[in-house]
C-alpha positions in Angstrom: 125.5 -116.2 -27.6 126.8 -115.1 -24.2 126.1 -112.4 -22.2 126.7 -108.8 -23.5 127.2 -110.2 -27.2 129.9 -112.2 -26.5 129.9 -115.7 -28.1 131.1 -118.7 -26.9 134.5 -118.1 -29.0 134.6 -114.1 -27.9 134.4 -115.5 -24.1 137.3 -118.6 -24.5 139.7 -115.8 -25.6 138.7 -113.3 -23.2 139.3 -116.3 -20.7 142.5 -117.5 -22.6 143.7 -114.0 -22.4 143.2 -113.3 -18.6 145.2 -116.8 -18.1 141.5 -118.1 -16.7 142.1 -115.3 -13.8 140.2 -112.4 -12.4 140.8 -109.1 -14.3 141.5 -107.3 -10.9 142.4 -109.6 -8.1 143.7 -112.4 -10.0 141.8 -115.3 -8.4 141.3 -118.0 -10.4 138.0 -118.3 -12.4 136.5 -121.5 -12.7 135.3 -121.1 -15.9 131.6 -120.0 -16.6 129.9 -120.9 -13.5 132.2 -118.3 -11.3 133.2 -115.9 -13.9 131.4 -112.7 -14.4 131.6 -110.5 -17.7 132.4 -107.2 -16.7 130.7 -103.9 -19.1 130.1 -100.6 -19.4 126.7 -99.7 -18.4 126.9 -96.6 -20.4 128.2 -98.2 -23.5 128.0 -102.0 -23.0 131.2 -102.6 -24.1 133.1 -105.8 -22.5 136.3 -104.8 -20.1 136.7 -108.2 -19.1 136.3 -111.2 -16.7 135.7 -110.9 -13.0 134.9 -112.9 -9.9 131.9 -112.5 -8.4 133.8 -110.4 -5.2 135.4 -107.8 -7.6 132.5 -107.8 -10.1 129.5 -107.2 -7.0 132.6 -104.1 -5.5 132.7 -102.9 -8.7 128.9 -102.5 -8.7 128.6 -101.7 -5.2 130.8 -98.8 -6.1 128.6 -97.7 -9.0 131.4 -98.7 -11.2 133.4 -94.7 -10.3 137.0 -94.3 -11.0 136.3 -91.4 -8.5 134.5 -93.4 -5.7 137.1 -96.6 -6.0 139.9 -94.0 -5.7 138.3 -92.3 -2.2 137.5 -96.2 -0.9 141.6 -96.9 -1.6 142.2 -93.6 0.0 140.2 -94.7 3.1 142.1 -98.0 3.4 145.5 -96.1 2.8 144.4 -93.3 6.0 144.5 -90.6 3.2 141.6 -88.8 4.1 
C-alpha cells in the first residue's frame, strides 16, 4: 500500500494514465522517487500525480481555486 490508499496497481495506472507526466505542468515524472500523489485534504480523495514544483505551489497556495485564480491574475496584470 501507497500513500493515500493507493496500491501499487492503483499508482501504475494513475501513472500509465498521466503518460508518466505531471498532472499540471506536464514535466515528466520519474517514477516514484519524483512523483507526488496529489489529494484532497478535506476528503482525501486522489486527483492525481504531480511534481514536486506543482505539488509544494499547490500547497503553498492552500490548495484555493480562488487564491490560484488571483496568483494567475497577478502574473496576467489583472489586478
Amino acid at each position: 500500500m501507497l500513500e493515500y490508499g493507493l496500491t501499487r496497481e492503483s499508482w501504475n495506472d494513475l501513472f500509465i494514465k498521466q503518460n508518466g507526466l505531471c498532472a499540471v505542468c506536464g514535466d515528466w515524472l520519474k517514477f516514484l522517487k519524483t512523483a507526488h500523489v496529489d489529494h484532497d485534504h478535506n476528503t482525501g480523495k486522489v486527483r492525481g500525480l504531480l511534481c514536486k514544483k506543482c505539488n509544494t505551489g499547490l500547497g503553498q497556495l492552500r490548495d484555493s481555486s480562488e487564491l490560484l485564480l488571483k496568483a494567475s491574475n497577478y502574473l496576467e496584470g489583472i489586478l
